[in-house]
N, C-alpha and C positions, 0 to 999 in steps of 0.2 A: 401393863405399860400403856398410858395415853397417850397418844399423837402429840402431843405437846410435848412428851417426853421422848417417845420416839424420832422428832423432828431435832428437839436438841442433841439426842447420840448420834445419830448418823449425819445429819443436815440435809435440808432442804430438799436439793437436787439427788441423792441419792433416794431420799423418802418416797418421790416421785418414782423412780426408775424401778423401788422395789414393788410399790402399786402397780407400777404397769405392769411386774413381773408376775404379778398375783393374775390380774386379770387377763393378763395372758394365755395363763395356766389353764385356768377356768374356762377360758375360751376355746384352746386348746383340747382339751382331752373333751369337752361338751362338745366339739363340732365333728370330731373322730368319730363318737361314739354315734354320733345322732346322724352321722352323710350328711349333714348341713351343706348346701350349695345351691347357690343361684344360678350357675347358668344347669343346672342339669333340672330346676324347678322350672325353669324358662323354655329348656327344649319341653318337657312332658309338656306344659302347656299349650304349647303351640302346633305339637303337632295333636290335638283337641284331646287331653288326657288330662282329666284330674286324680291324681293317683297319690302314692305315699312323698314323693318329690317334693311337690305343690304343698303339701297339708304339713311336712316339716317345718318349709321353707315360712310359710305364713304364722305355724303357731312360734316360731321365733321373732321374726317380726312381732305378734302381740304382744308374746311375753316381754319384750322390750321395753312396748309402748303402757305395758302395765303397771311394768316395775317402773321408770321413769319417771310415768305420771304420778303413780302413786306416792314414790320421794317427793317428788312436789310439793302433792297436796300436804304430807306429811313434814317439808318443811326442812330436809337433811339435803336437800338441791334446788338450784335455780338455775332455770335455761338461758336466764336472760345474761349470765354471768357464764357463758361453755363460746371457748373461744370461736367457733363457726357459726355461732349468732350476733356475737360482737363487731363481724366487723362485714361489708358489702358482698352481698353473690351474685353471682353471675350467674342470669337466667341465659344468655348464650351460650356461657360454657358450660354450665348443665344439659341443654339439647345439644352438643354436638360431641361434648366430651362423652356424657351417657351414652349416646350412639356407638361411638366409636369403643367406647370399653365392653357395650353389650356386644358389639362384635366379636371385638378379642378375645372376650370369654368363652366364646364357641369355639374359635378358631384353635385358643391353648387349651379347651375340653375342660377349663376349669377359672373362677375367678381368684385373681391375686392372696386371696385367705386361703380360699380349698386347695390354691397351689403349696403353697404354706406349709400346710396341713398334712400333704400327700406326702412333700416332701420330708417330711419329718417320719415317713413311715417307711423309706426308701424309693421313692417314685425319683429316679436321674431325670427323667421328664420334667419335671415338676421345678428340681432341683434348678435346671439350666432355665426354663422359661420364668421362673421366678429370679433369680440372677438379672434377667435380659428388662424383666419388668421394672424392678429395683433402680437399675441403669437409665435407662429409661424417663424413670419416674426424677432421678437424679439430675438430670439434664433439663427436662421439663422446670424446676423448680429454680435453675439456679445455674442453667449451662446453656448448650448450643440450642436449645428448643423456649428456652424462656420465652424468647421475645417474642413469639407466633403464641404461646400462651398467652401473652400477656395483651397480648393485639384483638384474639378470639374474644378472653374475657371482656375486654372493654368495649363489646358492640354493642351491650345492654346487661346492667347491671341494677340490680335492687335500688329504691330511693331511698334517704332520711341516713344513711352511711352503713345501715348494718342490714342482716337478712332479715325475712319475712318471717314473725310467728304467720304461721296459716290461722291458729285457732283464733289468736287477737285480729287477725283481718277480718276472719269472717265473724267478729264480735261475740263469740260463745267462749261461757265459763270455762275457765280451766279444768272443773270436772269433765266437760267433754269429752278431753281425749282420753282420759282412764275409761270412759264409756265408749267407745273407739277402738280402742285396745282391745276390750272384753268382747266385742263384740265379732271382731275379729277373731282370736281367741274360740271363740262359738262355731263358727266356721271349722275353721283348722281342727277342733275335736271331733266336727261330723264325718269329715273328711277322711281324718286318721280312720274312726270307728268304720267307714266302708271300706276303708283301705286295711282294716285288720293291723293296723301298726300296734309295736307290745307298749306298755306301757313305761318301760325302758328306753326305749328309745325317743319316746315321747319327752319324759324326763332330763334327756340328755338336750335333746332340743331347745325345752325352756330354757336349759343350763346356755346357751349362746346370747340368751335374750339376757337373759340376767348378769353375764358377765358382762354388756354392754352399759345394763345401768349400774353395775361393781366400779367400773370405771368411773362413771359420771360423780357419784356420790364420793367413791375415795380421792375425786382431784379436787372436788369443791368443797370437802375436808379440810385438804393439805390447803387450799387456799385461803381459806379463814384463819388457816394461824400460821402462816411463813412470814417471813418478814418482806422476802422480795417477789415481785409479783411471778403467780404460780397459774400456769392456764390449764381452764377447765376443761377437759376433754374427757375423750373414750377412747374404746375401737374401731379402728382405720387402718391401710395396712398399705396406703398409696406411699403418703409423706413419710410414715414410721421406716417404711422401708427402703427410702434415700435417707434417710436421717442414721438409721443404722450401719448401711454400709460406708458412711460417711464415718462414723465411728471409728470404726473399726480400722478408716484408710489414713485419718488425721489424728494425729496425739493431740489437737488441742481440742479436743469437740467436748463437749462436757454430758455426764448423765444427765435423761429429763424421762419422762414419763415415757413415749415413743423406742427408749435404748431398750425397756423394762421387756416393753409387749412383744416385740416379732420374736426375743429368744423364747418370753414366756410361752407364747403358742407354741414354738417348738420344741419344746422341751414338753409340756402340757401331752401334744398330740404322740409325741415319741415315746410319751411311760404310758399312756391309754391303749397304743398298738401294739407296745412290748406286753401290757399286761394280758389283752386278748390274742397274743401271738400272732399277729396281724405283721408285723413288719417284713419285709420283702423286697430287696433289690428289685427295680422292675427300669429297664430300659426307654427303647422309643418302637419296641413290637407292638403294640396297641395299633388302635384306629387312628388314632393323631400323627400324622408324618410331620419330621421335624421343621419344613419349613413354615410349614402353617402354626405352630403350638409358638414359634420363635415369631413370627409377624403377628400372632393374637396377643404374646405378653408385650410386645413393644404396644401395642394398638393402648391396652391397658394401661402401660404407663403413662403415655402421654395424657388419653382418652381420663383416667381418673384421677389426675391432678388439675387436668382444665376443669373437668366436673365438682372438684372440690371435696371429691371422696371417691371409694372404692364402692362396692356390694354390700361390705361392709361400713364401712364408713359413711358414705353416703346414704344408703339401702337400709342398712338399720340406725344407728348411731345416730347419723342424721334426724332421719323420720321420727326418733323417736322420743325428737324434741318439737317434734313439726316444723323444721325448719323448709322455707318453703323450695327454694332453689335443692333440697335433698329429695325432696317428693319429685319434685320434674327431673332431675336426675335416672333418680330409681327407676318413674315411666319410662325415659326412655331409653333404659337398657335393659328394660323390659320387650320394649320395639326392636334394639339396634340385636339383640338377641335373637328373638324370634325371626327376623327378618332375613339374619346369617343364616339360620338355620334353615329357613325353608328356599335359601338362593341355593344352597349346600344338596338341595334336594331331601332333607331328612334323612341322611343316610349314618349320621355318626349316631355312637349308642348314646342313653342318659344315663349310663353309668358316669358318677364323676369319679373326672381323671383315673 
């Protein structure tokens, strides 16, 4: 069956939601399998370790920036048509939001995805500080915290009305950033290879990068042949996850793409742990005491919708269109990270969550 055929069975809007449902999945049981996580790549970093954390977390990032680009060049995507380059960012609320989420990723021992994630394996931790994010994130977009977003965003924001290609600013071909990518990519397999990573896991890793551009390529698919206008996106898990709980509270909210993904990760990440016999009730015994894992997923909520994405969202999805306000982002919860952690004294594990 072609998309054209499949967009007339089902229509539009669900077409969208089953994509997101696909790349969910994918996302899902690839990010289980492989520990994918940014703030536990951020602690090993910081406190001066480059170990298997760090080498995951980067050959995701390339693989992203490979598949991506490489659609591109090949002509099944365009960036210039994925809705977070369409329309203004905000270079303020990329430094303060990034801040503020790289905190809270310390603080909840995991970002909004590997909460996600966790949670679909039995982490109530995980469970509850993703709820409070959700919430959070829900309010920031459209409730009592709007307006202080909307105040932050509007200190300084991108000119000409839409974000920043990085590559077309600094005036190099488009092959660039597939050269970028690999190059990265090169790194992250030296890394692994000191670090002894199998090559399973490695595998699983790319599988996060790839389902970012699975995304990209299956929305500007559906957008070439829907009748009403269908936005290009990916993997994000700030906006999808008020947009879902929204769902779920309101009978008029309609399927889109965003309804597809947070179950698909969950669902994804829940047969990948049942199938390794990984899942497991787990409480709030850990390192993480629950006032802190509850002020780090609000910090997120707010913190990665002012930012205009999540770890994911931002962090890769973003970046790996080069969108520029995503790259200052990602820096700086790369900073608001490391920063928590060594105020923290470095005393919480890099295991994530």
């Amino acid at each position: 069956m072609d998309l054209v055929s499949l967009v007339d069975r089902l229509g539009e809007s669900p077409t969208a939601a089953l994509f997101g449902l696909i790349t969910g999945v994918v996302f899902g049981i690839a990010a289980q399998r492989s520990r994918f996580c940014l703030r536990a790549a951020v602690v090993e970093f910081a406190r001066g370790e480059m170990k298997d954390k760090v080498a995951v977390w980067l050959l995701t990032f390339s693989t992203a920036l490979v598949w991506v680009q490489g659609a591109q060049l090949l002509g099944v995507f365009d960036a210039s048509n994925a809705r977070m380059m369409a329309v203004p960012g905000s270079w303020s609320g990329a430094i303060i939001g990034g801040l503020m989420f790289g905190a809270g990723m310390v603080l909840a021992n995991g970002c909004s995805g590997r909460l996600l994630v966790m949670a679909a394996t039995g982490n109530l931790r995980s469970v509850i500080s993703g709820l409070i994010f959700a919430v959070v994130a829900q309010m920031s977009l459209g409730g009592l915290l709007a307006p202080w977003r909307d105040r932050i965003a509007a200190l300084w924001v991108t000119s000409g009305g839409r974000n920043m290609d990085l590559l077309a600013a600094a005036h190099l071909p488009r092959e660039a950033g597939l050269v970028i990518g690999l190059a990265i990519a090169v790194l992250a397999l030296e890394l692994s290879r000191r670090n002894r990573i199998g090559a399973r896991r490695l595998v699983f890793a790319s599988g996060v990068g790839f389902a970012v551009a699975l995304g990209w390529v299956l929305t500007y698919a559906l957008s070439n042949v829907a009748f009403d206008p269908v936005q290009v996106e990916s993997a994000t898990f700030t906006g999808p996850s008020a947009h879902t709980l929204m769902f779920f509270l309101d009978r008029n909210a309609v399927l889109e793409f965003d309804i597809g993904l947070v179950p698909g990760v969950f669902l994804g990440a829940f047969l990948a742990a049942a199938w390794s016999r990984e899942l497991k009730v787990q409480g709030f015994d850990g390192p993480t005491p629950l006032r802190n894992a509850m002020f780090g997923a609000a910090l997120m909520g707010f913190g990665g919708m002012l930012a205009g994405g999540c770890a994911i969202g931002a962090g890769v999805t973003g970046g790996s269109i080069f969108m520029g306000t995503a790259w200052l982002a990602l820096f700086c919860m790369w900073i608001g990270g490391m920063t928590t952690d060594l105020l923290m004294g470095g005393r919480r594990s890099c295991a994530p969550a």
